[in-house]
C-alpha positions in Angstrom: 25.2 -2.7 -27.6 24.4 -1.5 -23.9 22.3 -4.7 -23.0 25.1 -6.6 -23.7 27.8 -4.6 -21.9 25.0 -4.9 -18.6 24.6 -8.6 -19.1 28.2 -9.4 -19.0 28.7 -6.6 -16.0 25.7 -8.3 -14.0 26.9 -12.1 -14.9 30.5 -11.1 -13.7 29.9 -9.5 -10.8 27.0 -10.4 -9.4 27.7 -14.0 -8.9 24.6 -15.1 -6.5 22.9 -14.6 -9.1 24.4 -17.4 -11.0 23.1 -18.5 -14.5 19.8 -17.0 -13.6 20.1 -14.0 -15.8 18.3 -13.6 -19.3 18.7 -10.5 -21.9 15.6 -9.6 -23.0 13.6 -12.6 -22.3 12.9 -15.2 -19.6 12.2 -18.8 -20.9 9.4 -20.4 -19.1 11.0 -21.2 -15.3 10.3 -20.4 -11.8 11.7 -17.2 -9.8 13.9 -16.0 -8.8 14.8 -14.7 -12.5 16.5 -11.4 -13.6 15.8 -10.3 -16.8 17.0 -7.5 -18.7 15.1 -5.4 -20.8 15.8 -2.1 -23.0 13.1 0.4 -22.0 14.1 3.3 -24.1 13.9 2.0 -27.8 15.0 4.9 -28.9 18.7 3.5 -29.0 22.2 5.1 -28.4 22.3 8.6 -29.2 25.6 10.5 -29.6 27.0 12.6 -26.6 27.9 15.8 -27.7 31.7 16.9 -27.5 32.6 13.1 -26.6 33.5 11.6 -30.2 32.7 7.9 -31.0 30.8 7.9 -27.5 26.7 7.4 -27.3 24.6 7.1 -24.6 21.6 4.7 -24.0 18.9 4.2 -21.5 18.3 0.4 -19.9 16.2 -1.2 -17.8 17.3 -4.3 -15.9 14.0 -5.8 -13.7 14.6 -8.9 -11.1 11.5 -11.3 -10.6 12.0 -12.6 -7.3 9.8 -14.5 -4.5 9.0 -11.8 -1.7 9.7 -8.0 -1.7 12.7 -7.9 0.2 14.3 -10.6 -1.9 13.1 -8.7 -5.2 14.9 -5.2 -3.6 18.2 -6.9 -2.7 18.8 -8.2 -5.4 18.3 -5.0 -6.9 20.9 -3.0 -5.1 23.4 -6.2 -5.9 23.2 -4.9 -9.4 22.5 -1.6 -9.0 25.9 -1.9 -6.7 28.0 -3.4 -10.0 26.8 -0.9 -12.4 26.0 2.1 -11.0 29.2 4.9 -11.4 31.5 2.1 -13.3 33.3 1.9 -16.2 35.4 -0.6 -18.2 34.9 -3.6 -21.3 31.9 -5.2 -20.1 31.5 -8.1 -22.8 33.6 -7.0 -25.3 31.8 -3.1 -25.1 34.1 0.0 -23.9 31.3 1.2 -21.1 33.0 4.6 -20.4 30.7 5.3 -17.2 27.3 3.6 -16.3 24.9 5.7 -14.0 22.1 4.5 -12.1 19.1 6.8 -12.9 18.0 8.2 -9.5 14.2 7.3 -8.2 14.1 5.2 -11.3 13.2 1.7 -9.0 9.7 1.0 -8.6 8.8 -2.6 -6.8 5.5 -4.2 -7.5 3.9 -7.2 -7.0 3.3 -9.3 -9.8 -0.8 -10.3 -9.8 -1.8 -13.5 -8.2 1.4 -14.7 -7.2 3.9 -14.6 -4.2 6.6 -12.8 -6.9 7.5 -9.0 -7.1 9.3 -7.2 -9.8 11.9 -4.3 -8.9 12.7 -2.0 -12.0 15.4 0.1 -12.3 17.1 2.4 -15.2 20.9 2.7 -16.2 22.1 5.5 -18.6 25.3 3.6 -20.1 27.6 5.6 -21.9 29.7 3.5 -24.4 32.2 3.8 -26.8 
């Protein structure tokens, strides 16, 4: 439920980034792409003393040309997630946090493309 309240936050409000945003998988197409991937697959799990309301850890990783372009275009959606709330494709997101010193920027072997990773903790209803 999470990776689709982040897809429709990132699509909405991050609008540079045009149609170049895939959940879970890219198809086979040049950079820059911005995938968005679950890391914990451990799913939500229930916060306690909030009823109806869980909490899940995502991952959202941009494949850009370049470092710099890879990083900025990380803190554009870090920017439209991080400390928000609302419906965010049809999901009550009650707060999204961006998980502190959770970006790491590499470069991806043998090519001119780097991948910045970073973790949400979305709390949804």
């Amino acid at each position: 439920m999470s990776a689709k309240a982040l897809y429709a936050r990132i699509v909405d409000q991050v609008t540079a980034l045009g149609t170049r945003v895939y959940p879970e998988q890219v198809p086979g197409t040049s950079a820059p792409v911005y995938p968005l991937a679950v890391y914990d697959g451990s799913g939500p799990e229930p916060i306690v003393g909030a009823a109806g309301t869980s909490s899940e850890s995502m991952g959202v990783a941009v494949i850009a040309v370049g470092y710099g372009s890879s990083r900025d275009i990380a803190k554009l959606i870090r920017d439209a997630i991080h400390n928000q709330a609302g419906t965010w494709g049809g999901v009550t997101v009650v707060r999204a946090f961006y998980e502190s010193g959770s970006e790491s920027t590499f470069r991806i072997a043998n090519t001119n493309l780097w991948q910045t990773e970073q973790t949400f903790t979305v709390w949804s209803r």
